[in-house]
Every structure is written in structure tokens, then in C-alpha cells.
N, C-alpha and C positions, 0 to 999 in steps of 0.2 A: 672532608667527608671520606670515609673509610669504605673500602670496597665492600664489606657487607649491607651498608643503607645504600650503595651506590645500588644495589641487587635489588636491595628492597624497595628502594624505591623506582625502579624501574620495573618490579612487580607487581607494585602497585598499580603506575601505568597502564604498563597491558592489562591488569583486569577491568581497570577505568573503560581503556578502548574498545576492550571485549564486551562492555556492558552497553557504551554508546551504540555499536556495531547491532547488539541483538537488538536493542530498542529501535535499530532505526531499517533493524530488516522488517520488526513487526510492524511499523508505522505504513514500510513500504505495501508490506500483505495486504492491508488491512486497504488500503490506498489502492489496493489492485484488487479487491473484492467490490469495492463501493464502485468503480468504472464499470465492471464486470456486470453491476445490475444498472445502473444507466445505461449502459448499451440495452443489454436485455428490454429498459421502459422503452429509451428510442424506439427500438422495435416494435414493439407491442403497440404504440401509438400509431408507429407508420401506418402498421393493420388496418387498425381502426380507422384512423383516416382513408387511406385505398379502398378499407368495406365501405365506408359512405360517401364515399366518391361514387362508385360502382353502383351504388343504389339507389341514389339521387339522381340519377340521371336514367334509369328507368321509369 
């Protein structure tokens, strides 16, 4: 193999990895937006439950 496909194909490479990398920052976004509203529902049930706790027993 001749030092020009040696190049190219280690440019190929990196943009392989470069493409893995962004796919797997967006997977991770995406994966930290969907926690982001679970937490949020958590919440929002706890509410509800403590308001009807709090009011059932009046």
C-alpha cells in the first residue's frame, strides 16, 4: 500500500469515527432529554399524590 491510500484510507477512518461520534452524541441528547421529562412526570405525580394524601385525611 502506497502512502497516498495509506492517507486515504485513514481519512476515510476519521470521518467513519466522526460520524459514529456525532450519532452517538445525538443518541446521548436525545437519551438526556427523555430522563429530563421522567424526572419532570416523577415530580408531577409525587404532587398529586402528597395533594391527595393531604386531602383525604381532612
Amino acid at each position: 500500500m502506497n502512502s497516498r491510500n495509506t492517507v486515504d484510507s485513514k481519512d476515510i477512518m476519521i470521518a467513519s469515527l466522526r460520524k459514529q461520534l456525532q450519532e452517538a452524541l445525538q443518541k446521548n441528547s436525545a437519551m438526556e432529554q427523555e430522563i429530563a421529562l421522567q424526572e419532570n412526570e416523577i415530580i408531577r405525580l409525587k404532587r398529586i399524590i402528597g395533594d391527595h394524601k393531604n386531602t383525604s385525611r381532612t
